[in-house]
Structures are given as structure tokens and as C-alpha cells.
LUMDO-39318 format. One record per atom (N, C-alpha, C, O): x, z, y. Coordinates in pm, whole numbers, plus 50000, padded with zeros to 5 digits. Example, Ala and Ser with C-alpha at 12.3 -4.5 7.8 and 13.67 -1.06 7.14 Angstrom:
BEGIN
513195078049431/512305078049550/513205078049670/514245084649668/512855070849775/513675071449894/512905078750003/513415080450114/
This chain:
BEGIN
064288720852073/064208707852006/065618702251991/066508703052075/065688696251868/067158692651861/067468679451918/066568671151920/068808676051971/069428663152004/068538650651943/068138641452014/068248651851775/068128639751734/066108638651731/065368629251702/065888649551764/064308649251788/064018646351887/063018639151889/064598649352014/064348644152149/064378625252124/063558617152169/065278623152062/065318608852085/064338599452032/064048588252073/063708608851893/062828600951847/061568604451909/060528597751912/061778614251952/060058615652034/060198610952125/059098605652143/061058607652242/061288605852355/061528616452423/060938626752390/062428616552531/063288626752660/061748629752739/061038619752738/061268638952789/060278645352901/061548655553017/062048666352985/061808647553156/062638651853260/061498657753369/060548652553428/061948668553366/060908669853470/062358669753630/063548672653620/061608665553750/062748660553814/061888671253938/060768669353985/062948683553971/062388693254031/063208688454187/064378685054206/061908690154298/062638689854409/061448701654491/060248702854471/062598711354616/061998717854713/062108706454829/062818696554837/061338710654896/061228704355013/060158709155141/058938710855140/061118710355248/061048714855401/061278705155517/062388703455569/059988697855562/059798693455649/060958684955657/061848686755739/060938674555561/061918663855541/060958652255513/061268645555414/059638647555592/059198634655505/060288624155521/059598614555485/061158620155541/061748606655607/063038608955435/063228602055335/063388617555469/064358621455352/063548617255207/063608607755129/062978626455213/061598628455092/061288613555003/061328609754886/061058609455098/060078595155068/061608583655045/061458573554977/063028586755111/063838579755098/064458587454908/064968581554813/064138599454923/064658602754751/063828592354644/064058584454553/062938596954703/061748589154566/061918578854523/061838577054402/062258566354628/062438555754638/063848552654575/064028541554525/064748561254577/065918558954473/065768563554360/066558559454275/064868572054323/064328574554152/063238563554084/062988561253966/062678557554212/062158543854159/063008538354068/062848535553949/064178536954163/064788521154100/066018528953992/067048522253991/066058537853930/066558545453800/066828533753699/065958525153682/067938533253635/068258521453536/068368530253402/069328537853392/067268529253284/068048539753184/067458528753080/066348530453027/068348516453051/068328511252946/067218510852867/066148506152908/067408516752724/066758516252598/066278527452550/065588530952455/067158535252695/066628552952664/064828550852649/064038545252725/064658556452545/063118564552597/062968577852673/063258588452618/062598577352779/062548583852841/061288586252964/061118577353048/060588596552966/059298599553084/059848608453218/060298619353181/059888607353294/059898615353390/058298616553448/057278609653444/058718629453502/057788633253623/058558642653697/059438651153683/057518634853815/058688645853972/057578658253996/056378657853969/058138666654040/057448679954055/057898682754237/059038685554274/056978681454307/057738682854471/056678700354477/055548702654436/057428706954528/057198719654610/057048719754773/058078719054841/056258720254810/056198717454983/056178727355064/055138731255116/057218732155084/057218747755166/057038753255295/057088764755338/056738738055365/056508741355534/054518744655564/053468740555515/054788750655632/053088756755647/052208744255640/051118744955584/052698731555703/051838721455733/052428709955597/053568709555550/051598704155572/051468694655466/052298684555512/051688674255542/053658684355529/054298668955585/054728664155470/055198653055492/054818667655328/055418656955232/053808650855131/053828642255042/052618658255181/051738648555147/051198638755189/050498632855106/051268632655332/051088621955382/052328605655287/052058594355247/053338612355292/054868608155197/054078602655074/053968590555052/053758608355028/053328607454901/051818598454900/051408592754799/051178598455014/049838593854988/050288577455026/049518568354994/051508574555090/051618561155068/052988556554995/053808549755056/053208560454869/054188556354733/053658557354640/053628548854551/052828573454638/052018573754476/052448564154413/053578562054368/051138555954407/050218540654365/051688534354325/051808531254207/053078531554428/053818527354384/054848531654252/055078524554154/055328544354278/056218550254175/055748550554069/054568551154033/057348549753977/057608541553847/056858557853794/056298556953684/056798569453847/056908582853771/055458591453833/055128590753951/054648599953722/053748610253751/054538618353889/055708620553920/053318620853944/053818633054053/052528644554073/051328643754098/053858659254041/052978671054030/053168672954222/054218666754243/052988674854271/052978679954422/051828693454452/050618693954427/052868705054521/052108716454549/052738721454652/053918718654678/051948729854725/052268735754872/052618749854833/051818757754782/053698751954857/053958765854840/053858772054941/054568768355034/053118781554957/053278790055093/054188798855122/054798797855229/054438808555036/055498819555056/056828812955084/057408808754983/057468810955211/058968807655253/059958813455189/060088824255132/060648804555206/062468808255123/062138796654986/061168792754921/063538794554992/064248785054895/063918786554727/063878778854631/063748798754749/063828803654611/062608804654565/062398801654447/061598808854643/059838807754598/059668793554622/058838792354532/059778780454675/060048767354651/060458762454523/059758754254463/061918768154457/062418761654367/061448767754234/060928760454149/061348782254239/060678789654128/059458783554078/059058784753962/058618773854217/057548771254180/057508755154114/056528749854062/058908748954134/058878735554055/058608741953902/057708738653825/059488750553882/059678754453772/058468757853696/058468757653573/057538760653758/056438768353718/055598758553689/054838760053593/055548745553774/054568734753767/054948727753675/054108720153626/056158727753628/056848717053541/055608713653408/054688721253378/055888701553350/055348702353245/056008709453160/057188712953167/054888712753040/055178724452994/056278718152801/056958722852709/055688705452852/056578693352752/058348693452763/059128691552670/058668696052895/059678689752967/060768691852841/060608702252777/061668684652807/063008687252753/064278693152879/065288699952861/063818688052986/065268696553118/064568692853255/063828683853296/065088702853299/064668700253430/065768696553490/066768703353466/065908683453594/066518678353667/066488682353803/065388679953853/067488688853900/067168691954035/067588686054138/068728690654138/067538679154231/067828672654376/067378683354486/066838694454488/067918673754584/067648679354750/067138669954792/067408658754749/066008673154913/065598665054973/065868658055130/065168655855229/067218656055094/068208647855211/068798643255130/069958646855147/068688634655015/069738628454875/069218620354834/068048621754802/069758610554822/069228594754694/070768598754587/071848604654579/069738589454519/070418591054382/070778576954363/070118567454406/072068575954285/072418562154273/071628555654151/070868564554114/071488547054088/070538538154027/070758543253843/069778542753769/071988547253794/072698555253690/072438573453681/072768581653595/071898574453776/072218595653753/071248596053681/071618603753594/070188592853655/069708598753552/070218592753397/070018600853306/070568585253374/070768582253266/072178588453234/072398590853115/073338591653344/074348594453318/074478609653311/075608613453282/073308621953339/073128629453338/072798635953196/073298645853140/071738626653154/071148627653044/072228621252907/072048624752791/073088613452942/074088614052824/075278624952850/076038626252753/075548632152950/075968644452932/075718655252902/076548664352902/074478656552869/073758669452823/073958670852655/074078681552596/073958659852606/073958661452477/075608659852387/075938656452274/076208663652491/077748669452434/077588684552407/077008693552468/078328683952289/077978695752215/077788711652332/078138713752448/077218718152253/076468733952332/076178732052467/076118742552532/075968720752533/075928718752694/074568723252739/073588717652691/074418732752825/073398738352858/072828729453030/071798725253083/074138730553056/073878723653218/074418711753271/075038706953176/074508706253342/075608694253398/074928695053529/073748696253562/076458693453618/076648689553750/077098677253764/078148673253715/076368671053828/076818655253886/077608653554048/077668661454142/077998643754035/078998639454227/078188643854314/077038645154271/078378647054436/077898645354566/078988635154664/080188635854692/077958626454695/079028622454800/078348622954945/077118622254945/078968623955060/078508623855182/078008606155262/078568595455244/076578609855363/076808598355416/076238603355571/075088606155606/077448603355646/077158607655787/076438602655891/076818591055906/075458605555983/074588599556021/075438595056135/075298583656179/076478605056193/077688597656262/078938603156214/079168614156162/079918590656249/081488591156192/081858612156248/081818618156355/082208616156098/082418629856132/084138628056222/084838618256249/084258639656240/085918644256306/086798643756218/086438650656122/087598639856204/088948633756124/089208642755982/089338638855866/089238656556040/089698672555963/088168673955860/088228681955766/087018667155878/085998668555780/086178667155670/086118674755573/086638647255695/086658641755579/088178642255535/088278635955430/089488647555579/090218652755520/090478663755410/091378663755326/089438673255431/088818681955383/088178682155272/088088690655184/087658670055286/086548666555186/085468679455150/085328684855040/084748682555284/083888696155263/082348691255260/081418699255269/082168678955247/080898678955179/080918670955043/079928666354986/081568670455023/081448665254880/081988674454758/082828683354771/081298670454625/081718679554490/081608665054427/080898654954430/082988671554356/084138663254236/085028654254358/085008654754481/085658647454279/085128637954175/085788648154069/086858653954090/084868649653934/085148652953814/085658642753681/085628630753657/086158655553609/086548645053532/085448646553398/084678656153397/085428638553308/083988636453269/083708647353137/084628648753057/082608653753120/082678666253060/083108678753073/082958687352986/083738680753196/084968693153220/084278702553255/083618701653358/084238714553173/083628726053145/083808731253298/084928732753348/082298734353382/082068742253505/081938752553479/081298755453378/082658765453586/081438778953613/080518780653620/080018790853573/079618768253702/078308768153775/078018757853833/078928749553836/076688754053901/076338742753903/075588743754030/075438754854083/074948729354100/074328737254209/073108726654224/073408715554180/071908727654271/070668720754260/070758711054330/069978703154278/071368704154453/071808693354497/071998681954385/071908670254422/072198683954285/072358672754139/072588682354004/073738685253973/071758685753944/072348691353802/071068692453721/070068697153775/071058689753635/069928689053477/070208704153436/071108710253495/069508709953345/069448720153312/068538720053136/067478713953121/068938724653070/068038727152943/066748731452978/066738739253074/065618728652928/064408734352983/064308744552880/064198756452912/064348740752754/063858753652655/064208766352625/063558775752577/066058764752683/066758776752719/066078784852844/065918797052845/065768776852936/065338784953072/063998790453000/064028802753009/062988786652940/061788791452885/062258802652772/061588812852758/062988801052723/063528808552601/063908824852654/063788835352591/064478822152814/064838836152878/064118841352964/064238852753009/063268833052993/061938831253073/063198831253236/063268841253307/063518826453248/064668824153372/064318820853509/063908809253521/064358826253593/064198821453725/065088820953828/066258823353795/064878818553948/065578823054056/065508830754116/064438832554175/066648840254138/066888852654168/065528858054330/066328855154419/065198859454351/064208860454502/065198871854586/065118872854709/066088879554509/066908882754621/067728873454738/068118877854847/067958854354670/068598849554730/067368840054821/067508827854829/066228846854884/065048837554894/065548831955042/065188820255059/066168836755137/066408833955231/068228836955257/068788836155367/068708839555162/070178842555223/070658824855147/071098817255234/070618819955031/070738807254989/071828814254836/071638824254766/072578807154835/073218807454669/072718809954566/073378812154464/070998810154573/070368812154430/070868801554357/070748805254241/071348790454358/071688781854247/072988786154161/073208786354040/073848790054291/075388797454207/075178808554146/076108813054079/073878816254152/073708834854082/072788824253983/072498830653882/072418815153977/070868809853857/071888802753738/072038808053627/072478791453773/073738788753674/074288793853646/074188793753523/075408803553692/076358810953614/075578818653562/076318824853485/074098824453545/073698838053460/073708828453382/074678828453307/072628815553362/072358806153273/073318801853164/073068798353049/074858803353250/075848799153142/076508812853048/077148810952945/076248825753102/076578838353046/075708841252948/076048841852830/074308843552996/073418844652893/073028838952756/072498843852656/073528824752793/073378814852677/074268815552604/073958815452484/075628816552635/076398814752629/077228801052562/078218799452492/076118791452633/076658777652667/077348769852768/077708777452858/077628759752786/078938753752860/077758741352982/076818733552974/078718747453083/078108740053198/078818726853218/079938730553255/078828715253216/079788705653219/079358698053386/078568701153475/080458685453365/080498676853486/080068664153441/080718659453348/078908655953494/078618644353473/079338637353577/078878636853691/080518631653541/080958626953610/080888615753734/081328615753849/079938603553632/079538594653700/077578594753760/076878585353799/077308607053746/076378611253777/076158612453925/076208624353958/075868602454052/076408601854229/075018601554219/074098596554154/075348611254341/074098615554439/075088612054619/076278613454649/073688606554711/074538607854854/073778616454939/072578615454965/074298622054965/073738638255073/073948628155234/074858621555283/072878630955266/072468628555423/073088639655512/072828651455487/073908636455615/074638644655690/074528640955824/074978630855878/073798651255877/073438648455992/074648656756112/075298667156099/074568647356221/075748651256281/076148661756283/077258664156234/075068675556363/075138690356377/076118697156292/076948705556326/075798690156133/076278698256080/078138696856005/078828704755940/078288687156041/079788682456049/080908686656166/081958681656208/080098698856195/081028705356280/081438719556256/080828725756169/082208724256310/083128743756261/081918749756304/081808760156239/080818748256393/079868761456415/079178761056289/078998772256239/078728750856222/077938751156079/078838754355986/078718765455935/079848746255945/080428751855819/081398765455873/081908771255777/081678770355981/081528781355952/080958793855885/081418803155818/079528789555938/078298791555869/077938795255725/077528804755657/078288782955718/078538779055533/079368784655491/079148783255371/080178790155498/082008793355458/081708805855425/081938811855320/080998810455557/080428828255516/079538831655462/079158842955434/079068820555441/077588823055319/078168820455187/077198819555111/078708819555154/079908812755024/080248822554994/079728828654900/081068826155052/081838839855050/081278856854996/081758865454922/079618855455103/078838863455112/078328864354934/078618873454857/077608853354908/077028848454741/077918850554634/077438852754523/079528850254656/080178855754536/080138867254541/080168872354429/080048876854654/080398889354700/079278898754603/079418908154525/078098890754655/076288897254625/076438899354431/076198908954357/076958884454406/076648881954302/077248893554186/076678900254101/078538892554223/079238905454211/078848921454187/079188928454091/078158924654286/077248932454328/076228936354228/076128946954165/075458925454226/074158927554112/074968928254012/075058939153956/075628919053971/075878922853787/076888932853778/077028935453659/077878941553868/078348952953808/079498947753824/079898955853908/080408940253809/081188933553730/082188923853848/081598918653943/083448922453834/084528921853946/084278925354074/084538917354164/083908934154094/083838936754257/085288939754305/085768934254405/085838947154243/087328952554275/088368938454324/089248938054409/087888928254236/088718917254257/088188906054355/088888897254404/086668908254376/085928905054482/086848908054629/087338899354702/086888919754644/087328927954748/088558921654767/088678915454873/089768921554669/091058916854681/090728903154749/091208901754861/089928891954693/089808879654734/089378876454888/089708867454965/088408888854903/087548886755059/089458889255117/089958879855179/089988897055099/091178903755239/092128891155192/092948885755266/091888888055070/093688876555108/092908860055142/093568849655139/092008860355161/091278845455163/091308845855365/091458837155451/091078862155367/091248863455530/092648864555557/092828863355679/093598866155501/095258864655487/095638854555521/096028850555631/095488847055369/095438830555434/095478822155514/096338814255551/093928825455558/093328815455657/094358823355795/094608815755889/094648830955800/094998836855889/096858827055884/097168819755977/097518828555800/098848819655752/098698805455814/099288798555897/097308804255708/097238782355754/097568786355909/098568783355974/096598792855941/096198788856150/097798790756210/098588784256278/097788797456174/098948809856316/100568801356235/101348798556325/100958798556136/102118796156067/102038785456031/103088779256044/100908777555971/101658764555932/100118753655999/099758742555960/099768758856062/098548746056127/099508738156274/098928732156365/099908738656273/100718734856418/100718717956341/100838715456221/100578709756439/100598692656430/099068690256324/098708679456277/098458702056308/097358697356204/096268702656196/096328712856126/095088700056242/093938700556288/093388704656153/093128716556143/093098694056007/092688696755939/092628715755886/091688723655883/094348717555844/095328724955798/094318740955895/093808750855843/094408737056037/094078752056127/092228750556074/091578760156034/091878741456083/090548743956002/089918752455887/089038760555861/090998744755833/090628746155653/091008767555697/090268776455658/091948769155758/092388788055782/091208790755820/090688800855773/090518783155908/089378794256011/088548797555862/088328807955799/088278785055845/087338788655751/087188797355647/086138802755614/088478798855586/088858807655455/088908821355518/088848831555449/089028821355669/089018834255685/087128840055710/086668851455710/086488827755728/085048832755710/084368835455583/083588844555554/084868824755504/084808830355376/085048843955289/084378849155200/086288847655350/086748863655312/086168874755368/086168885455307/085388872855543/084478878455564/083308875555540/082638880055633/082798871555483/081708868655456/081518877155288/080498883455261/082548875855203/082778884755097/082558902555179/081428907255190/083318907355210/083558918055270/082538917955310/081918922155212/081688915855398/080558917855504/079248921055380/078258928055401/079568913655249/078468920855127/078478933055106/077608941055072/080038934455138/080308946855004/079638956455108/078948965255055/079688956855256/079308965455387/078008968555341/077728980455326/077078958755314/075678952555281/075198948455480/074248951355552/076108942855494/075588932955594/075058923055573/075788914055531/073328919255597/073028910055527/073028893855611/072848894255732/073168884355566/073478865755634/072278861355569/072208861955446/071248856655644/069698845955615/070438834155662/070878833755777/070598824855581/071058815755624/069948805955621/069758794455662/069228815655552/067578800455501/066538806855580/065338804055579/067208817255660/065868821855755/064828810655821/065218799055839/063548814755852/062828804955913/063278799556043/063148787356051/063758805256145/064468802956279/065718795656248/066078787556333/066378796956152/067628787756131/067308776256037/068198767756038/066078773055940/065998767255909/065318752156021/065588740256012/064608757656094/063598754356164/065048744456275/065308732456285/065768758856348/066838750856424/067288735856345/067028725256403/067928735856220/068688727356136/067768719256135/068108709056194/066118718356074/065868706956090/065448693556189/065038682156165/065808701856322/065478698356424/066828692256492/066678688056607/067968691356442/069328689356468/070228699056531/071368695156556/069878711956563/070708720456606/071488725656528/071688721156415/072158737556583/073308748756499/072828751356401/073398758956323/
């Protein structure tokens, strides 16, 4: 459907969220898509929730907002675990109307503008995708070298600026393109995680349309203490690492330069620490990490495999542990 038909028929968003034993989160997202400001736009949403924990905890959530929210709600229990049979199945429930699917996390409010500021970035010319802000909000004051770092947050961008890739924490997506390729999420990444970085970048190859940055598009990610520390984003660093490595892998295509990146990213990090981290905490950080990152590349190419969305680690995380 073209730009100027959407407007006269009206926008259909379908607003895709997974969700794992987060009611408190859950019910705090919704409640910031309530209060959504989109002018004169015409525009329908409906939320599509996927519920992936064996026991029904985001339908109790829902049995007292329904009645309230401004928006339809599709809600379904997915049984089969992992991230990726969750997200596959928003997709699947979506209406079949939708003009884009919109994706969140369910530890995120949205500021009162992302959808509307999302949705006027999509319609810059050939734009297939847009990524919006993340910003962090710590449940306690992190360690100094975090927020130096700035390792939970993405952008700030500048507005329109052509991305690689995008990641489901905040980003719209064309719906008719994804139907057009019949597109999903990869299920190789069902429990290791980076299906969003292997689902966008095919999205932007295949199409061969332009992923942009909604700039003023803020989302705030809930950060719970655990994970504002080096045993988690360690964690993270090597799962990063691991997902460019894989990605690599499947499509054929830079591994050679993959490889170069895993050994000098472990170079590096190895430089920051030992040579120039001295008086600086951040600085010996930011090394450890790049050197998990570079193993974590390498450790693909081995085919050592990292579940980072395993059930036992997911289960730990939501419970506040490692």
C-alpha cells in the first residue's frame, strides 16, 4: 500500500510484544501505550502480547486493563520456549490488515511521542525499518564505568541516519514487505538471542531498503541491578560477538573478516586493560569486554554454542540473579 493510501485509509500498527514472566513490567508497558499522543494521525493500533512462560502470568495483567486500554488486544500463550517462537508468533497473530509491525520489550515504557515519531519516520523515502532511542532507568544507581560507557543505551541518533540493523527493544518494521517474503525469525537464534540483528539486516538485504533512526522515538529499558554489572555484560559482550560470528556463518559471506575482528577486538581489549586502563576503571572495562566480544566471535567459528535465552538463565535473570 502506498504512503498516500495508508493515510487516507488510516495507519493499522500492529504493536508486537514477547513476554516472560514480567507481569509488573507488562502491565507498566501498556500503560505507556495508553497515554500515546498521535495528533490528527489516523491511526488504529492493536497490541499483540505472546506469553511464553508455562503459566499464564500476563493474563491476569490483562484481565485488569483490558476494559481500560485505548487499543484491541490479541493475547496468546505460546508454549514452545525461546525468544524466537514468542516473537514469530506475534507475527503470526498480527492482524492480517496491519500496515507495520511495531516491536517493544517487556521491561520498557514508551515515551508519550514513539509512536507517532516512529511512524513519521517510516515514510522517508524506501524506509523499510526504523530504530528508535533506548534509554536506561536503573532500579539502583549503576557503578560509575556503566554509565560512562553508556552500555545500555542506543543512539542518541541523528534523525533518519541510515542503520545496518535494528533491534526489537523499539523498531517498526514494514508489514507488507515482511508478508511479501513471508519473513520470520530465524529459530536457529531461539535460545542463543540476536534473532533481531540476523531478522533486520536480512530484512534490509533482501529488500533492499534502508533501515533508518527515529530519532526522537525514546523508549526506557528497566534495569535491574544484577544486570549492571561485568558478570552480565560480560555475558552480553559474548553473545554479541557470538551473533555476528553465526550470522556470518549462515549467509556464507565475511567470515574471513569475521575472524580478523574476533582476534583484534581480543587485541584491543587486551591494549585498553594491560596499557592504557591504569587511573581508569571505565577504560579496563570497556578491554575486558571487547575481549569477550572477540571471543565470543571465535568461539562461533569453533561452533561452540552460548544459550543465553536458555530456560535456566532465563529463569535465573528473572529472578534477579547472574
Amino acid at each position: 500500500m502506498s504512503v498516500d493510501a495508508r493515510s487516507q485509509a488510516g495507519t493499522h500498527v500492529a504493536i508486537c510484544i514477547a513476554t516472560y514472566k514480567r507481569p509488573q513490567g507488562l502491565r507498566a508497558l501498556i500503560d505507556s501505550l495508553n497515554d500515546q499522543q498521535l495528533g490528527a494521525r489516523d491511526v488504529r493500533v492493536t497490541l499483540v502480547i505472546a506469553d511464553n512462560a508455562p503459566a499464564t502470568t500476563a493474563r491476569s495483567v490483562l484481565g485488569e486493563i483490558q476494559d481500560l486500554s485505548c487499543w484491541p488486544v490479541i493475547y496468546v500463550l505460546e508454549h514452545e520456549r525461546g525468544i524466537v517462537s514468542a516473537r514469530n508468533r506475534t507475527l503470526a497473530e498480527a492482524p492480517p490488515d496491519a500496515d507495520y509491525f511495531a516491536f517493544l520489550d517487556d521491561d520498557e515504557t514508551a515515551s508519550e511521542n514513539w509512536l507517532a515519531e516512529l511512524l513519521g519516520t517510516m515514510i522517508l523515502p524506501n524506509t523499510v525499518a526504523v530504530q528508535g532511542a533506548v534509554e536506561p532507568r536503573y532500579d539502583e544507581a549503576p557503578p560509575a564505568w556503566v554509565e560512562q560507557l553508556n552500555l545500555f543505551r542506543m543512539g542518541p541518533y541523528e534523525q533518519g541516519a541510515e542503520l545496518p540493523s535494528a533491534a526489537t527493544n523499539n523498531s517498526m518494521a514494514d508489514a507488507a514487505i515482511i508478508r511479501k517474503q513471508t519473513m520470520r525469525f530465524d529459530a536457529r537464534f531461539n535460545t542463543t538471542g540476536g534473532e533481531d540483528e540476523e531478522f533486520f539486516s536480512r530484512l534490509r538485504i533482501e529488500s533492499g531498503g534502508t533501515i533508518r533512526a527515529a530519532a526522537q522515538a525514546l523508549v526506557w529499558d528497566h534495569i535491574p541491578a544484577h544486570r549492571a554489572t561485568m558478570h552480565w555484560l560480560r555475558r552480553r559482550w559474548f553473545r554479541m560477538g557470538h551473533t555476528l560470528a553465526r550470522i556470518a556463518q549462515i549467509r556464507r559471506k565475511g567470515i574471513p573478516i569475521r575472524v580478523v575482528k574476533g582476534f583484534a577486538a581480543i587485541g584491543w581489549g587486551l591494549v585498553m586493560c594491560v596499557f592504557l586502563g591504569f587511573g581508569s576503571k571505565a577504560r579496563c572495562c570497556k578491554g575486558a569486554l571487547e575481549i569477550y566480544r572477540g571471543a565470543g566471535m571465535l568461539a562461533a567459528f569453533l561452533q561452540i554454542r552460548f544459550d543465553e535465552y536458555n530456560t535456566a538463565a532465563v529463569r535465573l535473570d528473572r529472578a534477579g540473579g547472574g
